[in-house]
C-alpha positions in Angstrom: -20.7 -13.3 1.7 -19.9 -17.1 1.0 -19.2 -19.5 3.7 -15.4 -19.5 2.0 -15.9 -15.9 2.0 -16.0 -15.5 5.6 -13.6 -18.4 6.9 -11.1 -16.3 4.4 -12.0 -13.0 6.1 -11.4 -14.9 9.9 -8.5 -15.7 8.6 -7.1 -12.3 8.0 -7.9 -11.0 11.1 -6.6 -14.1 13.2 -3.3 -12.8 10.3 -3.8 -9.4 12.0 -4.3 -10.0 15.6 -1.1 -12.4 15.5 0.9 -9.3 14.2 -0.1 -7.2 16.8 -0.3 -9.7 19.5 -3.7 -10.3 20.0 -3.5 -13.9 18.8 -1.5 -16.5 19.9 0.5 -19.9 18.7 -0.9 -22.5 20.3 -1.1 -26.3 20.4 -4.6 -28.0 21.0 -4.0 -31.9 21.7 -6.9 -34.4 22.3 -6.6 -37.1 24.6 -2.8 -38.8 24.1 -3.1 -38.3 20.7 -0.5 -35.7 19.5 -0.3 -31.2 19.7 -1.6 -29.6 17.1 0.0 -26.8 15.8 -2.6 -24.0 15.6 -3.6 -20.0 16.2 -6.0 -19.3 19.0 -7.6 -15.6 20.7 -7.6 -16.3 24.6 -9.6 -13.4 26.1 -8.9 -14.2 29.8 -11.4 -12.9 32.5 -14.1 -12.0 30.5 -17.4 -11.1 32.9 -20.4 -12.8 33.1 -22.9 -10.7 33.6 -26.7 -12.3 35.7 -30.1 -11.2 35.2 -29.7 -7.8 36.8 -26.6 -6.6 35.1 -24.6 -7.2 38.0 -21.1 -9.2 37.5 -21.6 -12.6 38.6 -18.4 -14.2 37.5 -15.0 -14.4 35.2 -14.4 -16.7 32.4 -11.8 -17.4 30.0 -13.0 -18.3 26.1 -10.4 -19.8 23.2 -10.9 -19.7 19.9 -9.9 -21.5 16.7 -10.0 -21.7 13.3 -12.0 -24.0 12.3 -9.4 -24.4 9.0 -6.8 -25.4 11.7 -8.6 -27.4 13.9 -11.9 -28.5 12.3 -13.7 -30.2 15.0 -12.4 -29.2 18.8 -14.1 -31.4 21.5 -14.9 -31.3 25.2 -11.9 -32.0 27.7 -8.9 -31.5 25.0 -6.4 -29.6 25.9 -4.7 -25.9 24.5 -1.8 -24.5 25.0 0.2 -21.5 24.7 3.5 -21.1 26.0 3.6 -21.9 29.6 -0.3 -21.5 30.0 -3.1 -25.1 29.3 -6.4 -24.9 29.4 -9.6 -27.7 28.6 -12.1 -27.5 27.0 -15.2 -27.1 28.7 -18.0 -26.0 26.8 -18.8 -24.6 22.7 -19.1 -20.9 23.3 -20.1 -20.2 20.1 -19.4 -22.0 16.7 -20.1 -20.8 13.1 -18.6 -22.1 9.8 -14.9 -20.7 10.4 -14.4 -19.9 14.0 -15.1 -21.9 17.4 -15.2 -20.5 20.6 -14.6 -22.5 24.0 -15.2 -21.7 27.5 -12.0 -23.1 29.5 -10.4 -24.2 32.9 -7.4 -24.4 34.3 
């Protein structure tokens, strides 16, 4: 599959998720600059699991299109509804979707 293959495939399923309320609008603003209208997955308290398979911890990831938000960087802020978030670190990036470990 083509990398426009697969950033139009993410982009169905983000379609999808919305419509059943996996996926949420969001607004991802950098700095003072202005919100972004964009869609995001927030999968809150995910667990990190250490060496010995034992739970260690609990994250929360975001993740964007990268057709809606092309480049996201460290210490911008998301937002959905009431909830913000920062970005903390790249979770995972490929050619359509980026995934963010936040705080707050």
């Amino acid at each position: 599959m083509s990398n426009v293959g697969v950033a139009d495939l993410d982009a169905k399923i983000f379609a999808g998720m919305m419509r059943s309320g996996l996926a949420d609008d969001a607004a991802y603003t950098e700095g003072t600059g202005s919100p972004m209208p964009c869609r995001v997955i927030v999968k809150r308290d995910t667990q990190i699991i250490g060496e010995y398979g034992q739970v260690v911890g609990e994250r929360t990831t975001v993740s964007f299109l990268r057709a809606e938000v092309p480049t996201p960087k460290r210490s911008a802020t998301v937002t959905v509804g009431t909830d913000s978030w920062t970005l903390e670190s790249k979770q995972h990036e490929d050619e359509s979707v980026s995934e963010w470990i936040v705080n707050g």
